[in-house]
C-alpha positions in Angstrom: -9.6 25.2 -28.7 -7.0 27.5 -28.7 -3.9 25.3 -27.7 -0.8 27.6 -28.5 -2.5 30.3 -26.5 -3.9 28.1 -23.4 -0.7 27.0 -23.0 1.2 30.2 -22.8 -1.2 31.6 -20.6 -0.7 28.6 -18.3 2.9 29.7 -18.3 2.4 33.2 -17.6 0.1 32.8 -14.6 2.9 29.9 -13.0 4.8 32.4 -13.5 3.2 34.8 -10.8 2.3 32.2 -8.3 4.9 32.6 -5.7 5.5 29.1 -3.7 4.7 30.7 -0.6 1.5 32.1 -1.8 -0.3 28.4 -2.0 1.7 27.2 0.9 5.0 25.2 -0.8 8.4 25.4 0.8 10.8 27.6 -1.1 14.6 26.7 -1.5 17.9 28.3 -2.9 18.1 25.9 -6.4 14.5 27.4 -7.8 15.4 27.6 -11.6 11.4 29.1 -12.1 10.2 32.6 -10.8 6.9 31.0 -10.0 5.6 27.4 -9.6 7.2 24.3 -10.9 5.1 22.8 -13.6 4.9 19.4 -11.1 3.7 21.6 -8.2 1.1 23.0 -10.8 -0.1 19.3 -10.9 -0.2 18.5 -7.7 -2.1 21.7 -6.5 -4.6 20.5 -9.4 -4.8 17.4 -8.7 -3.4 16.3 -12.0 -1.0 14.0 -13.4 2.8 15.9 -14.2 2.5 14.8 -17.6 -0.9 15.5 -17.9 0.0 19.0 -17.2 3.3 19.4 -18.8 1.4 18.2 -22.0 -1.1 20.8 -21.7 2.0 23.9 -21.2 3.4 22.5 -24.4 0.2 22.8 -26.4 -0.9 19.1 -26.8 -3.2 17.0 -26.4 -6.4 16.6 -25.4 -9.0 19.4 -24.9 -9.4 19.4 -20.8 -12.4 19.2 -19.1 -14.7 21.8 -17.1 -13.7 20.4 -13.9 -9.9 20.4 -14.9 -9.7 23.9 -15.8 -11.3 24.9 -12.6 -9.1 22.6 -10.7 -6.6 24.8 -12.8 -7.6 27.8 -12.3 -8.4 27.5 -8.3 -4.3 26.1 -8.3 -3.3 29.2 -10.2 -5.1 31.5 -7.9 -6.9 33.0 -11.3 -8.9 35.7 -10.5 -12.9 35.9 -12.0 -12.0 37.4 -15.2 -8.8 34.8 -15.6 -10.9 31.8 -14.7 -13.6 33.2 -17.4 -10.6 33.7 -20.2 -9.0 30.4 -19.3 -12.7 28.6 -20.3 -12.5 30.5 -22.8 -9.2 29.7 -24.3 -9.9 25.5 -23.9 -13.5 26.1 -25.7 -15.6 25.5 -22.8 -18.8 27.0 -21.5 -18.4 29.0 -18.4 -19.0 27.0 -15.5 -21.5 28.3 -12.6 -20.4 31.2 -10.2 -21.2 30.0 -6.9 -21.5 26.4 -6.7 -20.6 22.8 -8.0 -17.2 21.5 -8.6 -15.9 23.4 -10.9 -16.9 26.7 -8.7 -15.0 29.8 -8.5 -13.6 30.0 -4.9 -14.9 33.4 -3.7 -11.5 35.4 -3.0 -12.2 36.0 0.5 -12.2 32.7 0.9 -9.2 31.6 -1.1 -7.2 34.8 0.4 -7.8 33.0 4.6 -6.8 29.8 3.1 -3.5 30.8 1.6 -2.7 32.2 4.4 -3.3 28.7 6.6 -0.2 27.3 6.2 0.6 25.6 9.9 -2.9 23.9 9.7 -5.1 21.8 7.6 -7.9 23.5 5.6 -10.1 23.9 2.5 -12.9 25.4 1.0 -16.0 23.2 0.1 -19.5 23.5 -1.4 -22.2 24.0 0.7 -23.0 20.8 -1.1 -19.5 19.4 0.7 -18.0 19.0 -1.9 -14.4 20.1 -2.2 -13.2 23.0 -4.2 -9.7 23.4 -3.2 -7.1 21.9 -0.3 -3.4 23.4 1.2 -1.5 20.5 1.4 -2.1 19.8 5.0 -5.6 19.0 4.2 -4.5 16.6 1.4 -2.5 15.0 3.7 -5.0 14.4 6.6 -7.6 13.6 4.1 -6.6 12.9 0.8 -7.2 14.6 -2.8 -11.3 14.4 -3.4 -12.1 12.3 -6.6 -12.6 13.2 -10.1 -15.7 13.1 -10.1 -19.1 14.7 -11.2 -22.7 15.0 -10.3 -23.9 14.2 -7.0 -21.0 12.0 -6.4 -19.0 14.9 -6.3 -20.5 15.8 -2.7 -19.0 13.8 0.3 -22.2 13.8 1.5 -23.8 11.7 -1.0 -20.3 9.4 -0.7 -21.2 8.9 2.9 -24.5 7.3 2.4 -23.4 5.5 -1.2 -20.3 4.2 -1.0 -18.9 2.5 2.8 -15.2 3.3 1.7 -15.9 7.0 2.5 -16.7 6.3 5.4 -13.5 5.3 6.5 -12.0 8.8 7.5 -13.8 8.2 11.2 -14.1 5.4 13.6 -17.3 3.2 13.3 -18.8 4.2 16.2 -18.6 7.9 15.0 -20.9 7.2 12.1 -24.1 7.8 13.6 -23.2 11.3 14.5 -21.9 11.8 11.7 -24.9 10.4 9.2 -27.7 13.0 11.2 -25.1 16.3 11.2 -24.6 15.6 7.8 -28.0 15.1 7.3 -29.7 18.2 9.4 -26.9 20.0 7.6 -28.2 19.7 3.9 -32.2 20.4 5.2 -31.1 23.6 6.2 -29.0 24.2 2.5 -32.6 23.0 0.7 -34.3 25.0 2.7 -32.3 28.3 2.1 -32.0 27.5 -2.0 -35.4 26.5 -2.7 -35.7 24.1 -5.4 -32.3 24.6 -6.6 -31.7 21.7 -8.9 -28.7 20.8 -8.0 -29.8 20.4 -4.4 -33.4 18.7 -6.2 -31.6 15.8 -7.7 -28.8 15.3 -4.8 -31.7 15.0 -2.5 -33.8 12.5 -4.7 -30.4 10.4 -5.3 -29.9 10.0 -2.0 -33.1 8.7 -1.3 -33.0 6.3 -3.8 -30.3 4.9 -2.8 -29.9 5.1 1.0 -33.2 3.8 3.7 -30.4 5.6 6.4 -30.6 9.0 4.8 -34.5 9.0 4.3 -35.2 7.7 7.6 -32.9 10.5 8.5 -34.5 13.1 5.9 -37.5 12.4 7.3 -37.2 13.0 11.0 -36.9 17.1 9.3 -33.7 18.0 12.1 -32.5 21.2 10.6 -29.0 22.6 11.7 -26.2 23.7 9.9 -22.8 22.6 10.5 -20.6 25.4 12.0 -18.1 23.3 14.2 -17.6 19.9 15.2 -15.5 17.8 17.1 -14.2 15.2 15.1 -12.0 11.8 15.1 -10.1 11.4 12.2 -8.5 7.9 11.2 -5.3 8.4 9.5 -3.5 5.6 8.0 0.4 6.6 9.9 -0.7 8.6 12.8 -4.0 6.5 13.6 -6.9 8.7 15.2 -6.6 12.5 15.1 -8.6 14.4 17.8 -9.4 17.6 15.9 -11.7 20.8 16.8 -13.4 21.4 12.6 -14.4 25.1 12.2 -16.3 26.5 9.4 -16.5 30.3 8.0 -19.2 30.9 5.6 -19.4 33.2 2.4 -22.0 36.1 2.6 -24.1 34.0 0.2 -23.5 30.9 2.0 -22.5 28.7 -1.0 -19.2 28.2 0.3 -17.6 27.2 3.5 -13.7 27.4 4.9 -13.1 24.6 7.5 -9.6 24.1 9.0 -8.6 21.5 11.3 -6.7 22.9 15.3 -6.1 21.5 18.3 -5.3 22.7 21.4 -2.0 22.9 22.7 -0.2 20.4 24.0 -2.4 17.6 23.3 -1.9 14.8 21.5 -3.7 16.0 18.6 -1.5 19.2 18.6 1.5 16.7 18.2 0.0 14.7 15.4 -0.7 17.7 13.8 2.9 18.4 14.0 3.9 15.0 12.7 1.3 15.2 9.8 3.3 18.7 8.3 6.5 16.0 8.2 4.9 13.2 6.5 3.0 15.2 4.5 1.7 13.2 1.0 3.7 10.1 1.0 2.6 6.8 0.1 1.3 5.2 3.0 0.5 2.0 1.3 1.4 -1.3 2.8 4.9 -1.6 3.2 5.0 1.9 3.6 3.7 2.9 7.2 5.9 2.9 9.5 7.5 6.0 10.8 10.6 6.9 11.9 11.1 6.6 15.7 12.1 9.7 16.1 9.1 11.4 14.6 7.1 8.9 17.0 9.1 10.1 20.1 9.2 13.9 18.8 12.7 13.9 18.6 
């Protein structure tokens, strides 16, 4: 790995990110022509001192999945993504799919330009390639992880704490959408084997999803109506809208609602909170933000 150089190209391509380009406030005391190193991190997904020991040329060599996390934060082009694997001693990672995915610039252009509402771009696998900080806030960084646990639709039928971003009684909707959703995806890629071994893992280890597999409802998931649980505002009524790339592999969702409703005004609410730690002793808002003041 080539640390001396990795980490000056870090710095020249923060350099160029402008805060506004990846939806960050900007303010008078900037001391940086680009991104902060800390807002480099967050975009990311990584630690500050993670990141800050990477720009100084230290420590250790970072992962597939970090660099795209890295490069997808930088807004790296193809041929910038490609050096940057280069640079850290990594294989290139595939083109149109998986978690460390190159978001397809179309893409990645609409969502840098959604700043008043939450979006991201996922797999067609659902799994989450990059978020504007809207979409963080409503539902939270995706985890490090690999494989088919990367996909939240493997999650929802594995592990009962994903579940926990809509009401109980939504979860049966939920469960076949998901479901008709990824027949349609292993129908159009054939025996893909990423799709191959998400499919058996699931039914390994969920009787819901292959009683659900098995019923063969096809249907791809182009918008929804959906109740969100958030930990401050509580339930979010939301319209979910999806754009597709021409190969399908990726998907744009964003988050509206009309105006005027209650979910218009949480919405509102949610750009003020934003990140913070909502843990106990923590989630309370101020009654001002609850009465709109």
């Amino acid at each position: 790995m080539n640390q001396s150089e990795l980490a000056a190209f870090l710095k020249s391509r923060r350099d160029r990110v402008r805060p506004a380009d990846v939806g960050l406030p900007t303010g008078p005391r900037r001391r940086v022509p680009g991104l902060r190193r800390e807002e480099v991190a967050q975009l990311a997904g990584l630690s500050a001192d993670y990141y800050t020991e990477l720009e100084r040329a230290r420590g250790a060599q970072p992962s597939a999945q970090v660099l795209a996390a890295l490069a997808r934060a930088l807004r790296l082009n193809g041929d910038e993504r490609d050096h940057l694997f280069h640079l850290a001693d990594r294989p290139l990672p595939p083109a149109a799919h998986g978690p460390t995915a190159h978001v397809q610039a179309a893409l990645l252009g609409l969502l840098d330009r959604l700043t008043t509402t939450p979006a991201q771009v996922i797999t067609d696998l659902h799994q989450t390639l990059v978020q504007n900080p809207l979409a963080r806030a409503l539902l939270g960084p995706p985890p490090a992880t690999t494989g088919p646990a990367a996909s939240f639709v493997y999650r929802w039928f594995t592990d009962p704490a994903s579940r926990g971003v809509y009401p109980v009684e939504d979860h049966p909707h939920h469960s076949r959408v998901f479901v008709a959703d990824l027949q349609a995806v292993a129908a159009r890629r054939g025996r893909d084997s990423e799709v191959v071994r998400t499919v058996a893992a699931l039914r390994r280890h969920s009787e819901e999803f292959t009683a659900l597999w098995e019923t063969r409802d096809v249907a791809l998931r182009r918008t929804d109506h959906k109740r969100i649980v958030h930990p401050a505002l509580g339930v979010i009524e939301l319209d979910c809208h999806s754009l597709f790339s021409e190969d399908g592999r990726q998907r744009l969702l964003w988050f509206s609602a009309p105006p005027g409703t209650e979910g218009a005004a949480q919405l509102q609410l949610l750009s003020v909170i934003g990140t913070q730690d909502l843990t106990e002793g923590d989630r309370s808002l101020p009654q001002e933000l609850l009465r709109g003041e």
